[in-house]
LUMMARVEX-262671 format. One record per residue (C-alpha): x, y, z. Coordinates in steps of 0.1 Angstrom, whole numbers, padded with zeros to 4 digits, always signed. Layout:
XYZ
...
This chain:
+0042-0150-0354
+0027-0125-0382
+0008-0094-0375
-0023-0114-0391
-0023-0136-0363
-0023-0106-0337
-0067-0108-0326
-0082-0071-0333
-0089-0053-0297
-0124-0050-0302
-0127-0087-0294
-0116-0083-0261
-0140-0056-0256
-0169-0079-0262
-0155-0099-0233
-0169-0078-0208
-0199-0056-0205
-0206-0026-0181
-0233-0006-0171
-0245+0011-0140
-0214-0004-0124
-0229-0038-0127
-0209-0066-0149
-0237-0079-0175
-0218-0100-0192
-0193-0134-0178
-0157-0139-0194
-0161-0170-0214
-0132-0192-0215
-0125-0176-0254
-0124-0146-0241
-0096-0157-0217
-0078-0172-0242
-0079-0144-0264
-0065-0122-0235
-0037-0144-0233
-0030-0145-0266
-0027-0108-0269
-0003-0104-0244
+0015-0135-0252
+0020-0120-0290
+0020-0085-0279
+0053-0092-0261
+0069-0113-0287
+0076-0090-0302
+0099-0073-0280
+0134-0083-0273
+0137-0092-0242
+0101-0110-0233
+0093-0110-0194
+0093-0150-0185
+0065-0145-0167
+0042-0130-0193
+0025-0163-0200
-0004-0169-0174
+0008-0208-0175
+0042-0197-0158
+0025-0179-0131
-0001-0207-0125
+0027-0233-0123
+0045-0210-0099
+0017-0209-0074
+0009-0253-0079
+0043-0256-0072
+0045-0238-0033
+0030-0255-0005
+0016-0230+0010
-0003-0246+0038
+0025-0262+0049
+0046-0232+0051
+0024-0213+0073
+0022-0245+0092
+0055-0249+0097
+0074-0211+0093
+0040-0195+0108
+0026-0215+0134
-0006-0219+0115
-0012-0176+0123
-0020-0168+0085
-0039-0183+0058
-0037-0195+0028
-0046-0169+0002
-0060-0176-0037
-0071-0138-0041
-0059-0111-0026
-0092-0106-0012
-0095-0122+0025
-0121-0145+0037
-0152-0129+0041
-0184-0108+0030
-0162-0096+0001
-0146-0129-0011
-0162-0149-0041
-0168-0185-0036
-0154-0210-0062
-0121-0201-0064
-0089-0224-0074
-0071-0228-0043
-0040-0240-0063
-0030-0270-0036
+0005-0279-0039
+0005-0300-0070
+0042-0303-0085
+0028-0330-0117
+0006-0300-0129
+0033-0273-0123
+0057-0294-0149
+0026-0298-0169
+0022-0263-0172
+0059-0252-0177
+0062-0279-0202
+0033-0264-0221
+0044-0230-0216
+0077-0237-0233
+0096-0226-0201
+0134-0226-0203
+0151-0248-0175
+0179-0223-0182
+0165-0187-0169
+0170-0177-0137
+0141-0159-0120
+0158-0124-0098
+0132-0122-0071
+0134-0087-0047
+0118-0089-0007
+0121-0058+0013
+0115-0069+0046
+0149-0078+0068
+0132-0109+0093
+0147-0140+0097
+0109-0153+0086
+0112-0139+0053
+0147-0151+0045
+0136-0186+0053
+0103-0184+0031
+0125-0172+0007
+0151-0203+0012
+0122-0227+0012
+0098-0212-0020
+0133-0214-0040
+0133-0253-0031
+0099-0258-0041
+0104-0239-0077
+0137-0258-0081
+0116-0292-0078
+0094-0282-0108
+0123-0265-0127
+0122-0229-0124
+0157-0219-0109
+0158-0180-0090
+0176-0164-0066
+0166-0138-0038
+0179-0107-0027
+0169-0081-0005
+0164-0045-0014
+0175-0012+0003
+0174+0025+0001
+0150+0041-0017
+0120+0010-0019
+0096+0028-0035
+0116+0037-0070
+0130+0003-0069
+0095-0016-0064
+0068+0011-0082
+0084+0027-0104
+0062+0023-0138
+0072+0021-0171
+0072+0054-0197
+0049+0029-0218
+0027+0008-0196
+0010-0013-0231
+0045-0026-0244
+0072-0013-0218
+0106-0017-0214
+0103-0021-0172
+0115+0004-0157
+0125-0018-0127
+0150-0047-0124
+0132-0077-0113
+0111-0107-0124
+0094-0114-0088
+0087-0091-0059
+0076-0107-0028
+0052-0078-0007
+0026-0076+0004
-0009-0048+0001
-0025-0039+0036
-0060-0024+0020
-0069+0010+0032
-0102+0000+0012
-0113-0031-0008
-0098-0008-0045
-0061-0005-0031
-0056-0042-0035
-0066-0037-0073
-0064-0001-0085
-0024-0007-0084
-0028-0032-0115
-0047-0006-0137
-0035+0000-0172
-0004+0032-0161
-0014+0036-0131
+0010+0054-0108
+0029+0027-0091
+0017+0000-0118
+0052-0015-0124
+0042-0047-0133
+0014-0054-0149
+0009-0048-0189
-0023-0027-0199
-0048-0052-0203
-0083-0039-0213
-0102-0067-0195
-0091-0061-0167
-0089-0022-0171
-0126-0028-0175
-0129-0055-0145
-0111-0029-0118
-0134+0005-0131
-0164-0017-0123
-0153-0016-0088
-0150+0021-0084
-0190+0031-0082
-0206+0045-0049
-0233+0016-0046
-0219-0013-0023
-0238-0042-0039
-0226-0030-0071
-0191-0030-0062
-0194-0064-0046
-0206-0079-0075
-0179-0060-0094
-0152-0074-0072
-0164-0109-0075
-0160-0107-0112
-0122-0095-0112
-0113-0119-0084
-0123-0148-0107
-0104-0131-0136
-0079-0125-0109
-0077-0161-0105
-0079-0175-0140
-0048-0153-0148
-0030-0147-0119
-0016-0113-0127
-0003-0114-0093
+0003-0147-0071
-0014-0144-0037
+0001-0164-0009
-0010-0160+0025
-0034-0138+0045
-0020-0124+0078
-0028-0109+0111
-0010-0078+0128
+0000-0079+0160
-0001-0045+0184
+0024-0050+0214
+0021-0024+0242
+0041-0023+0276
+0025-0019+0312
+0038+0014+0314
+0014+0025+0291
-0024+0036+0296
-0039+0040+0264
-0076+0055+0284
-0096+0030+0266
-0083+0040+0231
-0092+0019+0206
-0064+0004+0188
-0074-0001+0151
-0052-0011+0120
-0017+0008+0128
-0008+0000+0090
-0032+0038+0086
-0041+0066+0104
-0064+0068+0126
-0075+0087+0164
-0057+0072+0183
-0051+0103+0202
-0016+0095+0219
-0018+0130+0231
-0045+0117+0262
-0023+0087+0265
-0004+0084+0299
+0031+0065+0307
+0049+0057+0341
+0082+0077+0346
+0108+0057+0333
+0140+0053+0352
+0151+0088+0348
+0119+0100+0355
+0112+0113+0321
+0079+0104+0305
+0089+0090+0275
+0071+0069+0251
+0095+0044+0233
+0093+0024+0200
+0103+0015+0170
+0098+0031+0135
+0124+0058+0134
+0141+0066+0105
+0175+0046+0088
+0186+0065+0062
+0157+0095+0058
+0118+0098+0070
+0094+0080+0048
+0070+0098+0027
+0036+0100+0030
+0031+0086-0008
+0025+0057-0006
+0020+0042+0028
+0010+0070+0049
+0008+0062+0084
+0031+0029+0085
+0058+0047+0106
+0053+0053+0133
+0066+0093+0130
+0038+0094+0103
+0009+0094+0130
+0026+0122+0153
+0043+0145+0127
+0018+0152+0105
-0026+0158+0109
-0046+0153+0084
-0074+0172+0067
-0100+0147+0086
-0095+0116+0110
-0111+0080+0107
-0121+0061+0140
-0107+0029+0146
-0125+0013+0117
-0110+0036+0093
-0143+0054+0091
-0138+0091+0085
-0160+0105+0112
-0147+0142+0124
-0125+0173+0115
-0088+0174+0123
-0066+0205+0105
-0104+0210+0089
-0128+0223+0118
-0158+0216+0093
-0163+0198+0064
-0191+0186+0043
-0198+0162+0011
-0228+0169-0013
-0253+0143-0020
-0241+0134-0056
-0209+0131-0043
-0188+0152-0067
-0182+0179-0042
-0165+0178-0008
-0158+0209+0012
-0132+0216+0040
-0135+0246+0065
-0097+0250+0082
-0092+0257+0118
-0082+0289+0123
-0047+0301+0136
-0032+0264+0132
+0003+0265+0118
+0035+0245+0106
+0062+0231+0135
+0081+0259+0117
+0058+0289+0131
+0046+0294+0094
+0007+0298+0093
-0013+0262+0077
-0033+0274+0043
-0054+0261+0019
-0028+0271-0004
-0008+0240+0011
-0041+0213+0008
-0040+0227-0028
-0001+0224-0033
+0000+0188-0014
-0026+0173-0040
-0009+0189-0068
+0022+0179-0061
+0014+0140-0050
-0003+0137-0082
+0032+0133-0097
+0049+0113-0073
+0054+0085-0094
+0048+0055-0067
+0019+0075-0050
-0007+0052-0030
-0030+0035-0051
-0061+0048-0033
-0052+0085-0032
-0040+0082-0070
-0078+0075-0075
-0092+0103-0057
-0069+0131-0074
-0072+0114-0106
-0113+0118-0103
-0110+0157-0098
-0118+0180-0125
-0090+0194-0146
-0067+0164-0137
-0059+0155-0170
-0053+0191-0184
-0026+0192-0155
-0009+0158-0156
-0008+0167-0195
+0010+0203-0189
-0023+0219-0202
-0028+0235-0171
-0008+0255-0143
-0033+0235-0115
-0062+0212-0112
-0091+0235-0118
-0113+0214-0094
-0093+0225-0062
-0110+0258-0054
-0097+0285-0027
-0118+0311-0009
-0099+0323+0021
-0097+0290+0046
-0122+0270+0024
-0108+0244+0004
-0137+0231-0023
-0125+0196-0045
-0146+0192-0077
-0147+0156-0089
-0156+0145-0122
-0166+0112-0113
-0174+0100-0084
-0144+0083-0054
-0165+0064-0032
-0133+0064-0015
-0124+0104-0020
-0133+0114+0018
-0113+0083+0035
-0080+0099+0012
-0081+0128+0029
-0081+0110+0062
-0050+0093+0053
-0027+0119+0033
-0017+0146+0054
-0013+0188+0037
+0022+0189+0035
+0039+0223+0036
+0042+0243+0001
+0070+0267+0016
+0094+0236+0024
+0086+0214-0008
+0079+0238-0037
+0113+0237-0051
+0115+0200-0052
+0112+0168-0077
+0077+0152-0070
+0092+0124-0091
+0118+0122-0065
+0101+0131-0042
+0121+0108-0009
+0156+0123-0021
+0141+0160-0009
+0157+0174+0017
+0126+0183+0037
+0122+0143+0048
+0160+0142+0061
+0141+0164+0094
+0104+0170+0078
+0083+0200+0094
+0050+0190+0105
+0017+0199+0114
+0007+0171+0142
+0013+0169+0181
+0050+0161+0184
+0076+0176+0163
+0120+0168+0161
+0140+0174+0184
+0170+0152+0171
+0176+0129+0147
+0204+0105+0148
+0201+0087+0114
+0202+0049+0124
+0204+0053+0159
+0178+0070+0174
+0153+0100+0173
+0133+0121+0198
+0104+0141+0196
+0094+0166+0222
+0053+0175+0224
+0047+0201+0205
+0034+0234+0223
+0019+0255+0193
-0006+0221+0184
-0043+0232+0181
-0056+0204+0212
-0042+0199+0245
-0050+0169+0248
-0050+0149+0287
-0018+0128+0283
+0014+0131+0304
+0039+0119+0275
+0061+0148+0267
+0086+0126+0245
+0086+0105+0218
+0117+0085+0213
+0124+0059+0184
+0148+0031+0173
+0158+0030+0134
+0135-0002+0116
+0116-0003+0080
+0085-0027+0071
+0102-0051+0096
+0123-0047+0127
+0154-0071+0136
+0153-0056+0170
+0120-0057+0175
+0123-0084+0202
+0154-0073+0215
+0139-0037+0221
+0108-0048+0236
+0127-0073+0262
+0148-0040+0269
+0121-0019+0273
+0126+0002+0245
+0091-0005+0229
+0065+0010+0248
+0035+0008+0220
+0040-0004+0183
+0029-0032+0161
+0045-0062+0140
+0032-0087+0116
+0058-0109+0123
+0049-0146+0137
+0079-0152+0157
+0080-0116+0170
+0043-0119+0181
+0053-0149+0200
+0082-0141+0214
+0071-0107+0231
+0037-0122+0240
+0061-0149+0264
+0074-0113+0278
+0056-0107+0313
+0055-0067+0308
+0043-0071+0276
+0008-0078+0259
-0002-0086+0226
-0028-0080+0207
-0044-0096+0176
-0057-0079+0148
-0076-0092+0119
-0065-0063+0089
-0070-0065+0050
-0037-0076+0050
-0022-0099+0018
+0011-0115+0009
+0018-0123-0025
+0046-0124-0051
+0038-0093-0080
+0048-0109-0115
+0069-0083-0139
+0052-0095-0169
+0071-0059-0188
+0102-0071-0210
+0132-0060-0197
């Protein structure tokens, strides 16, 4: 195909109109088509074409799973079927295509799409339950039927550089990672992490081709007024739909398991995917059977402690290592100080203001400063797979684009005056104080000297000095960990627990069961099914469930590899 042939940008500008926040103007079907057809050409270009670059591939791929009666079946009907990544609810469109199973049109579609019966699709999972290996095992039947071939492996080490890593050009690529499918999943902080990800470069876009529409479809979201953003998020999940730049699958529950030695004092329990107050520090547990009052879970590290990057309160060491500047209540509101004894927002928005507590310090002895709030955002700001959500907050300060370029030594909207911390913003984050309630300061004496680009392979998270209520004590990698209360923390607190102690697990747990049958989980959460089901069967163990934004889907790698 000629350059002629290639449709000018401008056209797919016209698709869309913005103003205020509020979408003035529908994609038409020709739009649509023209979007297609510039990627579609764009990537013919290059050598290697991703197979999954044509929006007929992807649609084919989802008419060709049946999902209902895999959640039937695998799930015990405890998840839903999922045609947006957007759950059921006050923020879900009506009219969507559910894409029922429908092999006849999935042929129809490969057939039109000129799909190869030859190319083998390498799909990536991260998570080690028996669950997702048969999912796996069954979606690979269902493809085979229609006449897409793949195979499945599982990922380890280092997840986020495999999964996130993005591209050095996010219009035309190469990828920069080494698969076609990733099955994951997105547990929304807010309604914008299940689509800022798929921007146009953004920081853990490793997907997902610049594509102005939806560019345009996504910034539409990010306005303060809550009607507006609805209206803006019914518009991209329709585009969402049409084109499938991911495939959703299912919509899932989480399931918080606690023992009857535990007394939580009426604390609520929340979404444990984020960080929260749930003030384990007035918690209470019965001796165990060498009288030691010990919490036990799971969560502790394999190979090296998580980062805070991108999911920053998943672990379960995430929520008692580190505070953060501010803390949500169970809703994931932010409501009160935490490191910050005051804070305040101005009414436009573009200014938010945090007062430190005085004499709080690092597990180290070495005092807490603004310098560190200052340093932590800095820093994040490169970390190449950093959280979707926090990626939008630093990128609305001012003077983030001088520093990201190299223009600038700093991010001249973070402002120091003793321990006041002031951040600037440029445009307006409606999401900008709920960031700071998940990302925790990290310290600047510890991390100043590393790669924020590889930012897991630092030293500091092989035993990572913290700021929250329980630091180390040991670390066993793979075996265990303990963590002893921590004496210099800034609240008391009215809990007995003076341990922590963990058993090695990622995103999923093979021992979970095992561990909780044994005693050995004490509080900690699962979205697994079968899990749920087996320790809710145990008689010293309850189970509760949660409804979370929580959404399983396959992301496309639509770069050329």
């Amino acid at each position: 195909m000629g350059k002629a042939n290639l449709p000018a940008l401008e056209e797919y500008r016209g698709c869309v109109e913005i103003k205020g926040g509020i979408i003035l103007k529908r994609l038409s079907i020709l739009c649509l088509t023209l979007v297609i057809a510039f990627a579609s050409t764009a990537l013919a270009f290059a050598a290697q074409p991703s197979p999954l670059a044509d929006p007929r591939v992807r649609q084919a791929i989802a008419y060709a799973i049946d999902m209902e009666a895999l959640i039937d079946s695998l799930m015990e009907g405890r998840a839903s079927v999922a045609n947006s990544l957007t759950p059921d609810g006050e923020w879900k469109v009506d009219g969507l295509n559910p894409y029922e199973y429908n092999p006849e049109k999935a042929k129809q579609l490969l057939k039109e799409a000129g799909w190869d019966p030859n190319t083998v699709l390498d799909v990536v999972y991260y998570y080690g339950d028996q669950e997702t290996v048969d999912l796996m095992a069954a979606i690979q039947v269902y493809l085979d039927q229609v006449g897409i071939k793949m195979n499945a492996r599982k990922l380890e080490g280092d997840l986020a550089a495999q999964l996130w890593m993005p591209p050095a050009d996010p219009v035309n690529g190469p990828s920069a990672v080494d698969w076609d499918l990733a099955y994951g999943a997105v547990a929304a902080l807010a309604m914008h992490e299940y689509y800022n990800r798929f921007m146009g470069g953004a920081a853990s876009n490793s997907h997902t081709p610049t594509d102005p529409v939806l560019d345009e479809l996504i910034k539409a979201t990010n306005v303060a007024d809550i009607e507006a953003q609805k209206q803006a998020f019914f518009e991209l999940q329709k585009y969402e739909n049409e084109t499938l730049f991911n495939i959703p699958l299912y919509h899932q529950q989480q399931f918080v398991v606690e023992s009857n030695r535990l007394d939580r004092k009426g604390a609520p329990i929340g979404n444990q995917q984020f960080f929260s107050d749930w003030r384990i520090i007035d918690w209470d547990v019965q001796p165990d059977a060498k009288g030691n009052y010990t919490l036990y879970s799971s969560g502790g590290p394999i190979e090296f402690f998580e980062t805070v990057f991108t999911n920053p309160a998943l672990y379960m060491t995430q929520k008692f290592l580190f505070d953060r500047l501010v803390v949500a209540d169970e809703n994931l509101t932010p409501y009160k100080g935490q490191l910050a004894s005051e804070y305040s927002v101005s009414e436009d928005g573009l200014t938010i203001e945090f007062v430190l507590r005085d004499g709080i310090t690092w597990h180290d002895g070495t005092p807490i400063t603004a310098e560190d709030v200052k340093f932590t955002v800095e820093y994040s700001a490169r970390v190449p797979q950093l959280n979707a959500v926090a990626a939008a907050t630093y990128s609305s300060l001012e003077g983030y684009d001088a520093f990201m370029n190299g223009e600038a030594d700093g991010i001249s909207g973070i402002v120091i005056d003793g321990n006041k911390i002031t951040f600037n913003f440029a445009t307006v984050d409606p999401n900008a104080l709920l960031t700071f309630s998940q990302w925790p300061p990290l310290p600047k004496h510890l991390l100043k000297d590393t790669d924020p680009v590889q930012a897991q392979r630092a030293a500091y998270w092989q035993a990572p000095v913290g700021s929250g209520p329980f630091k180390i004590e040991e670390v066993q990698m793979n075996s265990y960990s303990t963590y002893v209360r921590w004496e210099g923390y800034w609240d008391e607190g009215t809990g007995n627990i003076e341990r922590v102690q963990l058993y090695p697990s990622g995103e999923s747990d093979p021992s979970f069961v095992i561990n909780a049958q044994s005693g050995l989980i004490d509080f900690g959460f699962t979205k697994n099914v079968a899990e749920s089901i087996a320790v809710e069967k145990m008689d010293h163990m309850t189970v509760h469930p949660i409804n979370i934004r929580y959404t399983r889907l396959f992301y496309p790698n639509k770069f050329p590899r």
